[in-house]
C-alpha positions in Angstrom: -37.4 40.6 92.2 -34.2 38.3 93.7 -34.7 36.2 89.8 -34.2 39.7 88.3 -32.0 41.3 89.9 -29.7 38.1 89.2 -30.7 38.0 85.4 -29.8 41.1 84.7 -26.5 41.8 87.2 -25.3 39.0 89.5 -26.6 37.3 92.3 -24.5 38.9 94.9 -26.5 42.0 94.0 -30.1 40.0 94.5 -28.5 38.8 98.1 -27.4 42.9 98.8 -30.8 44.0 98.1 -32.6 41.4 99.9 -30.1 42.0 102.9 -28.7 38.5 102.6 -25.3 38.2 104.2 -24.5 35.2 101.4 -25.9 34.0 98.2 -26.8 30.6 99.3 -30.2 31.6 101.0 -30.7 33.4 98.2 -30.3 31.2 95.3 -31.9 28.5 97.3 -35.0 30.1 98.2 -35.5 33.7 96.4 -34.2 32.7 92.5 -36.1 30.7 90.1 -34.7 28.2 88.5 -35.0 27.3 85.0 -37.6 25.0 84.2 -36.6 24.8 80.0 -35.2 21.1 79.3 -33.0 20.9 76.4 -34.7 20.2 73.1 -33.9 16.1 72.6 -36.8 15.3 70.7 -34.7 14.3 67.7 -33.2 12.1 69.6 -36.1 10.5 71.0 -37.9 10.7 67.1 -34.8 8.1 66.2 -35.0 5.8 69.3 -39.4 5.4 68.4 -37.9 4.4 65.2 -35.5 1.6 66.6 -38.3 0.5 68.5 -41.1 0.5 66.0 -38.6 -1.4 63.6 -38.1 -4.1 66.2 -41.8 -4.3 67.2 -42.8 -5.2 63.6 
């Protein structure tokens, strides 16, 4: 619920609802974090190259 409430309007509004005097509590402990790394895999396509071109 916290996660959604922050999504969709702010954080401070997930704390309020959760009766959190702060955000810190819940941000720490009630908000998931994104789990998505950015997409490098272009990058690490070209540095397999380097290293298949020095292996031979």
């Amino acid at each position: 619920m916290a996660t959604l409430i922050d999504a969709e309007a702010t954080l401070e509004a997930a704390a309020a609802v959760l009766g959190h005097s702060g955000t810190a509590v819940t941000a720490k402990h009630y908000v998931k974090k994104a789990t998505a790394a950015p997409d490098v895999s272009e990058i690490l396509d070209r540095f397999g190259e380097n290293r298949n071109e020095k292996d031979g």
